[in-house]
C-alpha positions in Angstrom: -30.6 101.5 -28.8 -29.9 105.2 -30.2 -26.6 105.0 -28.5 -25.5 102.3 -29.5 -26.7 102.7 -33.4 -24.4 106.1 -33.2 -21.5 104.5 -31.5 -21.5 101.5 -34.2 -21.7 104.2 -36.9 -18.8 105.9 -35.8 -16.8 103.2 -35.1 -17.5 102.3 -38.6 -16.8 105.7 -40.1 -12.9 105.7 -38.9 -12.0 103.1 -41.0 -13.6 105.0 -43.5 -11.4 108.0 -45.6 -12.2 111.2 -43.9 -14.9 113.6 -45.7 -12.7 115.9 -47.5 -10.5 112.8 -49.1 -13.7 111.0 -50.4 -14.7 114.2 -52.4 -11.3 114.7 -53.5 -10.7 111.0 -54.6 -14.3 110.2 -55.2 -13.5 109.5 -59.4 -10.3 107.6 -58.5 -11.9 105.4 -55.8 -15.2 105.0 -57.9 -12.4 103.5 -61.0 -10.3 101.6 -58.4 -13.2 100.1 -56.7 -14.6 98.9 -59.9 -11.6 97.5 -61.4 -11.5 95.6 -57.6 -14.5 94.7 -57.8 -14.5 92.6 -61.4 -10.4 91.7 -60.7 -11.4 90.5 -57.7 -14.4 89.9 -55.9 -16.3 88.5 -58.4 -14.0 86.0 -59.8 -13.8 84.6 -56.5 -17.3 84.7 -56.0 -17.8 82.9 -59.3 -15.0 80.3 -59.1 -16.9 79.4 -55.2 -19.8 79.1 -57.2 -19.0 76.6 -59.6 -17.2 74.1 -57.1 -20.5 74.2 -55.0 -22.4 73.4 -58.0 -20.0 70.7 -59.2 -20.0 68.8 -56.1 -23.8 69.7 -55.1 -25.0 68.2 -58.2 -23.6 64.7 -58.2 -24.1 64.6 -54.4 -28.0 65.7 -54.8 -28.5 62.2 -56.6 -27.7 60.5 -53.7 -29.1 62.0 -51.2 -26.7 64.4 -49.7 -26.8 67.4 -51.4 -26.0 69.4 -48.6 -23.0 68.4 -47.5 -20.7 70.6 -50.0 -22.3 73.5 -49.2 -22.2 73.1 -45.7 -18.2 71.5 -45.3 -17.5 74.6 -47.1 -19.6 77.2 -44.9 -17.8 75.4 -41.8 -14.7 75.8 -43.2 -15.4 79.7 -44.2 -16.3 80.0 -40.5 -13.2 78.4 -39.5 -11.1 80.7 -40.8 -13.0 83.2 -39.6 -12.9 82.3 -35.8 -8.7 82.0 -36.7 -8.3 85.0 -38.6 -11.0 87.1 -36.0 -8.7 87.0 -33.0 -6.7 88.9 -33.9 -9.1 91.5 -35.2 -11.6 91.4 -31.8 -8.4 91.2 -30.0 -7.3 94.6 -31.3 -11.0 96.2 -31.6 -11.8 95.6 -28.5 -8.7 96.1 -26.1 -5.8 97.9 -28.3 -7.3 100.6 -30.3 -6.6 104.6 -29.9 -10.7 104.9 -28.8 -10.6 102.8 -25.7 -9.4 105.9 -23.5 -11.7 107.9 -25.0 -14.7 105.8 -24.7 -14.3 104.3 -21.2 -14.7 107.5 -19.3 -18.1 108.2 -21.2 -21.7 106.9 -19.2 -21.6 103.7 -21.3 -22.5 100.5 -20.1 -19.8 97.8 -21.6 -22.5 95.9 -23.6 -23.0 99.3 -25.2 -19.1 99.7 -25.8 -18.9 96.5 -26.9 -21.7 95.4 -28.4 -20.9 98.5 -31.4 -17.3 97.5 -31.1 -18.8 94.2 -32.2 -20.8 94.8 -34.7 -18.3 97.7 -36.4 -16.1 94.9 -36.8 -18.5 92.3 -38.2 -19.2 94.5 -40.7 -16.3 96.3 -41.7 -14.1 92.6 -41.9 -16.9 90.8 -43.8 -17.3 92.1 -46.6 -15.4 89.5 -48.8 -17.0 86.8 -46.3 -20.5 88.5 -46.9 -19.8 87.4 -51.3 -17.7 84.3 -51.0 -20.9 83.0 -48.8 -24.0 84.6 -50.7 -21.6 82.4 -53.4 -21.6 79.2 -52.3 -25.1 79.9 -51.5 -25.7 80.9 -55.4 -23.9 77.6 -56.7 -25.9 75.5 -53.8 -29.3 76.5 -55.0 -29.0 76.3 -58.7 -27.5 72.9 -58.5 -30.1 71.7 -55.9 -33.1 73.2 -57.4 -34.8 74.4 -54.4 -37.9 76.7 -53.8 -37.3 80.3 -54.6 -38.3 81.6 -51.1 -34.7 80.0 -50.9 -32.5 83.3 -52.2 -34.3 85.3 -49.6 -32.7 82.4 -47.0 -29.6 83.0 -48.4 -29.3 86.7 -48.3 -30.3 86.5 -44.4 -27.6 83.9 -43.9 -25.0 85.9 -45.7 -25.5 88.5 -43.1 -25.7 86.3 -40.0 -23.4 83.4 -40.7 -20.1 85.1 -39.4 -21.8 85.9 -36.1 -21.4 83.1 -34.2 -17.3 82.8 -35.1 -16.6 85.9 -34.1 -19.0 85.7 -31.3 -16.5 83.0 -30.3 -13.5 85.2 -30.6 -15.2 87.6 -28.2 -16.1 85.2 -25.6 -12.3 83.7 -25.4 -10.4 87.2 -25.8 -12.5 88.2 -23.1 -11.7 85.2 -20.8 -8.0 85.1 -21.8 -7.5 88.9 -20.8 -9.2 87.5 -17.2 -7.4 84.8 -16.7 -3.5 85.4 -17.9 -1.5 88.3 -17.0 0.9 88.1 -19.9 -1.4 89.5 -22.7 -0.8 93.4 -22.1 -0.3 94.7 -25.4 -1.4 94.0 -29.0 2.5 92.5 -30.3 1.9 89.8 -27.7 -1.3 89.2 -29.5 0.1 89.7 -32.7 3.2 87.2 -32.4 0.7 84.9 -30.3 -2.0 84.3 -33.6 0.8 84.7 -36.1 2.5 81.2 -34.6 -1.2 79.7 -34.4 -2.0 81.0 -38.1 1.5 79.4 -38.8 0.9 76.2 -37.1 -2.7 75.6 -37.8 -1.2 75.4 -42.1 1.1 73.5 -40.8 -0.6 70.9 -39.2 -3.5 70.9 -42.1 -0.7 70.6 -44.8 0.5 67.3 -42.7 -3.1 65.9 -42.5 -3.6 66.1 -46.1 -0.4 64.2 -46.9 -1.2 62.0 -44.7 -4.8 61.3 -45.8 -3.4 60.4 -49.6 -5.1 63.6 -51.3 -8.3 63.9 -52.0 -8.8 64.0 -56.1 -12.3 64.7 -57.0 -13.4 61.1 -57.0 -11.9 60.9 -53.1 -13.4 64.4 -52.3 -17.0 63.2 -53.4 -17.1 59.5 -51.5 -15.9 61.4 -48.4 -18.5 64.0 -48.4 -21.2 61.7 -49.6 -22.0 59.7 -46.4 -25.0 61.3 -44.8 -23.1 60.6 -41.3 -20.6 62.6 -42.3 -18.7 62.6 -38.9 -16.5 65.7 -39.9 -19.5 67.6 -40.6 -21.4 66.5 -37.3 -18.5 67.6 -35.3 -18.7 71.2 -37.4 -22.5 71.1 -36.5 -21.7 70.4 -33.1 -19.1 73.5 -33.1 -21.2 76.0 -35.2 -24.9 74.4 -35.1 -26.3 77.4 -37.0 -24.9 76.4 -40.2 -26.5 72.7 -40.4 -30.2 75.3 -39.7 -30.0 77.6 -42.4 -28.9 75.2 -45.0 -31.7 72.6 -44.0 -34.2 75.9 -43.7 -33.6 75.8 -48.0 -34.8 72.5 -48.1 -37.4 71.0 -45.7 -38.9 72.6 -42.4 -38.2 76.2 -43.7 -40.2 78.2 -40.5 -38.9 75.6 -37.9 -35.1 75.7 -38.7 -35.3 79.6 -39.4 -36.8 79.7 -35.4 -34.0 77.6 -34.5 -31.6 79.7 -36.7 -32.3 82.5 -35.1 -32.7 81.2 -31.5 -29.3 80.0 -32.0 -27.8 83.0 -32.7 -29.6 84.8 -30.1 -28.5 82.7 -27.5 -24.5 83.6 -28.7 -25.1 87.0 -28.7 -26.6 86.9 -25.2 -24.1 85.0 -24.0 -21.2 87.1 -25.3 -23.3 90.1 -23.7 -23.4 88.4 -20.2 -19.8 87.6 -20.4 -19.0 91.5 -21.5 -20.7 92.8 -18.7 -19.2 90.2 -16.0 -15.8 90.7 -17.7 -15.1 93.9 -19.9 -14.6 96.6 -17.7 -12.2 94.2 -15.4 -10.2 93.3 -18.1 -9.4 96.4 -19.9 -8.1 98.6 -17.6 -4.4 98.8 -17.5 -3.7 97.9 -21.0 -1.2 99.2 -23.5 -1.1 99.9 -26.9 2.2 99.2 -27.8 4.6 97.2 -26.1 6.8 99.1 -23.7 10.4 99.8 -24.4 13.2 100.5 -22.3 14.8 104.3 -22.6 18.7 103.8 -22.8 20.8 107.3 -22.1 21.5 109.5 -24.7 25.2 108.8 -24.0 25.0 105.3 -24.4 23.1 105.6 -27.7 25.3 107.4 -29.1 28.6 105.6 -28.1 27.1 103.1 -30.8 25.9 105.5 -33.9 27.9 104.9 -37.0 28.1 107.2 -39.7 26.3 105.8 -42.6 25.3 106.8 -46.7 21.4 108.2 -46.4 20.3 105.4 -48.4 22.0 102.5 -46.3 20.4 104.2 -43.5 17.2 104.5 -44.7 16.6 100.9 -46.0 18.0 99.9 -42.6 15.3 102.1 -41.3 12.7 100.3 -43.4 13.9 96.4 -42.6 13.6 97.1 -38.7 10.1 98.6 -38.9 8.8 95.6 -41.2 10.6 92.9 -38.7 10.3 94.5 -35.3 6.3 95.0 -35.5 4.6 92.2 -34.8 1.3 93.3 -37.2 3.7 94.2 -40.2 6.0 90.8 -39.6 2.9 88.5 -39.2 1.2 90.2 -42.4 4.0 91.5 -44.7 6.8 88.8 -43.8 5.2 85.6 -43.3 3.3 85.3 -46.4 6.4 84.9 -48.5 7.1 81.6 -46.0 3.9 80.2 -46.0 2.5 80.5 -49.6 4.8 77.1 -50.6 3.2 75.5 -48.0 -0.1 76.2 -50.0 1.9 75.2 -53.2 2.4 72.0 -51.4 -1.4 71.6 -50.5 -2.2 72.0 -54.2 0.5 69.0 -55.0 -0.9 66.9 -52.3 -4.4 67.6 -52.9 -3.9 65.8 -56.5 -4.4 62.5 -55.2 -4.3 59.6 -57.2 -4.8 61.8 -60.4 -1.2 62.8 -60.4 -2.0 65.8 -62.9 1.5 67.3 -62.0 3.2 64.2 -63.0 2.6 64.6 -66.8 3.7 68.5 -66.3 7.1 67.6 -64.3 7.2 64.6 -67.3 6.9 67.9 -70.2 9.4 69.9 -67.9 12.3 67.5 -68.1 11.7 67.1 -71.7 11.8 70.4 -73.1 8.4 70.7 -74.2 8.1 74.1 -75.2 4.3 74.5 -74.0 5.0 73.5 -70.4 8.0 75.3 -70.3 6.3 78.5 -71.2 3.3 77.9 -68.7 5.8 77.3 -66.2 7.3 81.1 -67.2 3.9 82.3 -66.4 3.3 80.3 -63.5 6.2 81.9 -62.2 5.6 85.4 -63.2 2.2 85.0 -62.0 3.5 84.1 -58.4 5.6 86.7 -58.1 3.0 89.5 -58.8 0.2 87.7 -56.5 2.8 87.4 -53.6 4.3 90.8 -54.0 1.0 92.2 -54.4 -0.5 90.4 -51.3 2.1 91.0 -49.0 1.7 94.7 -49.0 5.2 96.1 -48.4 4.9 98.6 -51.4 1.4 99.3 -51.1 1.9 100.0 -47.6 4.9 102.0 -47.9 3.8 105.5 -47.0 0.8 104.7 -45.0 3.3 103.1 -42.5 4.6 106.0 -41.9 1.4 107.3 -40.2 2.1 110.0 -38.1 5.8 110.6 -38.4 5.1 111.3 -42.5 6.8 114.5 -41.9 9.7 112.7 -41.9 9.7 112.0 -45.1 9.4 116.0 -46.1 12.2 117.0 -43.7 14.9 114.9 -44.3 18.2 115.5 -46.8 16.7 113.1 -49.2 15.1 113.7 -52.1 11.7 112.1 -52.5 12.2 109.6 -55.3 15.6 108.4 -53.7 13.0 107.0 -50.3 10.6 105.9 -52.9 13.8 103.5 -54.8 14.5 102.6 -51.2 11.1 101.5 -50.5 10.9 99.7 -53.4 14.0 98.1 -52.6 12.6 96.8 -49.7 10.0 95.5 -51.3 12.3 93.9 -54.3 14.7 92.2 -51.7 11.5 90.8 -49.7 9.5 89.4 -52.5 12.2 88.8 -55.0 14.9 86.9 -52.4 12.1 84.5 -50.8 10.4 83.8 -55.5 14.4 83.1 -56.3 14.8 80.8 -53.0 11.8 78.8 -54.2 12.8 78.8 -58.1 16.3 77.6 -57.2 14.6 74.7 -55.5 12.1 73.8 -58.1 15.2 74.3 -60.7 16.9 71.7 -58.4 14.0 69.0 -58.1 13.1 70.2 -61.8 16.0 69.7 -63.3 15.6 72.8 -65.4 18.9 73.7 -66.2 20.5 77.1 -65.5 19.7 78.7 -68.7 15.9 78.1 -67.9 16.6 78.2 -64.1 18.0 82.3 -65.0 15.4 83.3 -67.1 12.9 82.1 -63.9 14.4 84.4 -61.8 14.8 87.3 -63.8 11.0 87.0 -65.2 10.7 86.9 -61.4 12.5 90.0 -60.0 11.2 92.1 -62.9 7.6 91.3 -62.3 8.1 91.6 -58.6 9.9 95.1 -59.3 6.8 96.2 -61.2 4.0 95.4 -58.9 6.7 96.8 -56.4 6.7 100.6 -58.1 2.9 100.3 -59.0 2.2 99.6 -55.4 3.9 102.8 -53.9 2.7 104.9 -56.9 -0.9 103.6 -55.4 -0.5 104.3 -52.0 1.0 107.6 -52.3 -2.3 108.6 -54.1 -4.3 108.6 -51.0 -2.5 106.8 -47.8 -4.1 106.1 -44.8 -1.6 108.3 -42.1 -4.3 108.3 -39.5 -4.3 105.0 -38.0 -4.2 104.0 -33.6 -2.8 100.8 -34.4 -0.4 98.8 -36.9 -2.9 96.0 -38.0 -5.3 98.9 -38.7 -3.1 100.8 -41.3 -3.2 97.4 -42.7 -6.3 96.6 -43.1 -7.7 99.6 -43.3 -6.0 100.8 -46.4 -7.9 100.2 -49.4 -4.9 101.1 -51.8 -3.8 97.4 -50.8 -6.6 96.1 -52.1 -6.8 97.8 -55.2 -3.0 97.2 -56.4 -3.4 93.9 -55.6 -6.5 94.1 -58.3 -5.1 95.7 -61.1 -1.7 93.5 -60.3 -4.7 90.1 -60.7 -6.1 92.0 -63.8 -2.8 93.0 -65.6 -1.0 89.6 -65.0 -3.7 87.9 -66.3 -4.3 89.3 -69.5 -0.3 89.3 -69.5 -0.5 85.5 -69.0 -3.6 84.8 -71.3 -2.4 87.0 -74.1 1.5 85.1 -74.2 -0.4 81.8 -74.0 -2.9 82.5 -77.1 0.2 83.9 -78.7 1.9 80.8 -78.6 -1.3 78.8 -79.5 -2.9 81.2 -82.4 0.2 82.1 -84.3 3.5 80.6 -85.4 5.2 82.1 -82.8 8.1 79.9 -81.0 8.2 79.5 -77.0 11.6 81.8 -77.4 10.0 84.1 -79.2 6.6 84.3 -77.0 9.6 84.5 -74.1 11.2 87.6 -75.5 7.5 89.4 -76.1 7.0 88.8 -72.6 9.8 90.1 -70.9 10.0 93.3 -73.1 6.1 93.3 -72.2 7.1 93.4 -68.3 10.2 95.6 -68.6 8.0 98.3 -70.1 5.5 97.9 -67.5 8.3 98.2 -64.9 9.4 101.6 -66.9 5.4 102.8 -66.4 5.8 102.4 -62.8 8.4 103.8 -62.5 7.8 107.1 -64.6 4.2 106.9 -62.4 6.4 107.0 -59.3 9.0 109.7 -60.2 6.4 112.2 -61.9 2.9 111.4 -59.9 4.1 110.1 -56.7 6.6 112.4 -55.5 4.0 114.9 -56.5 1.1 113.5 -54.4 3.2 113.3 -51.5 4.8 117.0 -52.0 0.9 117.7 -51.8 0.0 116.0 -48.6 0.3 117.9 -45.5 -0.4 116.2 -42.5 
């Protein structure tokens, strides 16, 4: 047990920022993990909250108070099983420690069990709140015993077991019975086209079910046989114990519970110590490439301006890896599809009829929250993406490069941010063009969208590499990892949140509190942005180039 304690803390400790970072950073991360925290976390958290309540409190007086809480736990633990592949995938076959740990006298369910539970931890967090939340808004609504928090708290802890117990078990099997799977892109381009499809085919369901307004949502979730949320009990039984541990049969559900749970964890033990050593010998890293001549290479080299080169450079490292395609590229696809959702998911209240209505009639209140709307969008999808605030951590190990080469380091910073711009800003004006079209906006309105667009996406776009160059993670084994082990992501994407909406908030009460026009509130807004864009851009040319003229690596 002492082994494996001080394997799982290790494991844990290299996602971590090294010793001599964390006392050198400690203010900055203490400031950026607040600001994260209230930009972020807790907004969600609250906003879970009070949709458990709402529907837990209409549903209690009939009888099925439950169900809310647990359709939403099932679905959190779907997207946990479909977002965990990936994750246990990587952890447990494709990271830089599996050489170094397979030679040492462990036994696999010591390898893997701390594999296991470093990743449970270290990709729960945000699971770990959004639960102990819907937990929060179940409980207040409901009215149940106090002894019940203390229920909560343990299933906030234990709920994501099982699903990534689940992801253990099939990753194991699929490594022992395909040959294909030999290094992480194959993984990579194999969840990225499930992820893909599995939208997809929930975007299709929903349009074809007729919505579900709130009056729909509660008569499906109402019936006590609920047959979506038997077939989720069937699938992950654990959840239907815990919640019915809160209300009745506390002791007897919390055995179960934990029986449950115990039986998973067994099993995935068994199948670790049938399977694990059999399966990951012989695997790669990185997929293998082909080594052409140096002749040949060099029949095809064309002489090219620095900066054309570089961004070049930057476009084939963002499409050729599978980690930074599936998690940088494919969100700027896939968020309309979620746009869609929100339209279909209207039902028969139609809410976006009366707004489309204002659009096509000028009404200066809808065409100013559509400005924001859009603004908004670009910031959250050039923040979320991660192509700025990944910039330099990307490099990893070949940083150097960016010391050594005839450029000057603001001229790769513009190009990186160009990246960035043409990314985000190409896929917001692509969808503002169409909503112009089905709209009916008008190019003078259909302009203004797209340059309100590109400046805010420019903005987050500076601020993001101004953030990672303060501390960028260049120690990383694999791509996915100097993803999602990078907390400078996370925090630009919460002080992008913050800022945008006190941008948004403060234009809207402008135009509400004062005499202000629409025009007017306009014009405030885009000198507003463009001097935020001038900040990030100073930031970047005086700080940046600085931080990374002091990183030696």
């Amino acid at each position: 047990m002492s082994i494996f304690l001080k394997l799982t803390m290790a494991l844990i400790k290299t996602v971590e920022p090294g010793s001599e970072e964390k006392k050198y950073k400690k203010i900055f991360y203490r400031i950026m993990g607040f600001i994260a925290v209230f930009g972020i976390m807790l907004p969600m958290a609250f906003l879970v909250g009070v949709i458990i309540y709402t529907l837990t409190a209409p549903l209690a007086e009939i009888g099925s108070g439950t169900n809310a809480v647990e359709l939403f736990l099932h679905l959190v633990s779907v997207f946990s099983f479909v977002f965990g592949i990936n994750v246990i995938f990587t952890v447990f076959y494709f990271s830089g420690d599996i050489e170094n740990l397979l030679p040492l006298p462990l036994s696999p369910y010591q390898i893997i069990g701390s594999k296991f539970t470093a990743a449970l931890i270290s990709e729960s967090i945000m699971e770990f709140i959004v639960i102990l939340a819907a937990f929060a808004g179940y409980i207040i609504a409901a009215g149940v015993p106090f002894y019940s928090w203390i229920i909560a708290l343990f299933g906030m802890l234990t709920l994501p077991v099982i699903p990534l117990v689940y992801c253990g078990i099939i990753c194991m099997l699929l490594m022992l019975i395909t040959g294909f799977i030999k290094n992480k892109d194959t993984v990579n381009k194999i969840t990225g086209v499930m992820t893909f499809a599995a939208v997809i085919i929930i975007a299709f369901l929903i349009s074809g079910s007729g919505g579900f307004d709130t009056e729909h949502l509660l008569s499906a979730i109402s019936d006590p046989n609920n047959s979506i949320i038997n077939t989720m009990n069937f699938i992950f039984p654990h959840i239907g114990l815990i919640v019915d541990a809160m209300v009745g049969n506390t002791f007897i559900n919390i055995l179960f519970y934990i029986a449950v749970n115990a039986a998973a964890i067994a099993l995935f033990m068994l199948t670790a110590r049938l399977v694990y050593f059999r399966t990951v010998t012989g695997i790669n890293g990185a997929r293998q490439t082909k080594h052409k001549s140096f002749s040949s290479v060099s029949e095809k080299i064309k002489r090219r301006s620095a900066p054309v080169s570089y961004l070049k450079k930057e476009f084939k490292l963002l499409f050729r890896t599978p980690a930074y395609f599936s998690n940088c590229i494919i969100i700027n696809l896939i968020w309309p599809v979620f746009l869609y959702l929100i339209y279909l998911l209207q039902g028969k209240t139609n809410f976006l009829d009366s707004f489309i209505y204002n659009i096509h009639n000028g009404d200066e209140e809808t065409v100013l929250v559509f400005l924001l709307g859009v603004s908004a969008v670009s910031v959250l999808i050039t923040a979320a993406n991660s192509i700025a605030s990944s910039a330099l951590t990307r490099e990893g190990k070949h940083f150097a490069f960016i010391k050594y080469i005839p450029m000057s380091y603001m001229a790769q910073l513009n190009v990186k941010a160009l990246v960035s711009i043409i990314i985000s800003g190409a896929g917001m004006i692509l969808y503002v063009a169409a909503a112009a079209i089905y709209l009916n906006l008008g190019i003078k309105l259909t302009l203004c969208c797209c340059l309100l667009s590109l400046l805010s996406v420019s903005f987050v776009s500076y601020f993001g590499i101004f953030m990672d160059s303060v501390n960028p993670k260049l120690i990383w084994d694999d791509e996915l990892n100097a993803l999602r082990g990078n907390y400078n992501i996370f925090f630009n994407m919460a002080i992008a949140i913050l800022l945008e909406a006190a941008t948004c908030a403060g234009a809207y009460l402008l135009f509400k509190f004062t005499n202000f026009g629409a025009l007017m509130i306009i014009i405030i807004l885009f000198i507003f942005i463009m001097l935020l864009n001038a900040l990030s851009y100073l930031l970047c040319s005086i700080k940046a180039t600085k931080n990374i003229d002091s990183l030696s690596f």
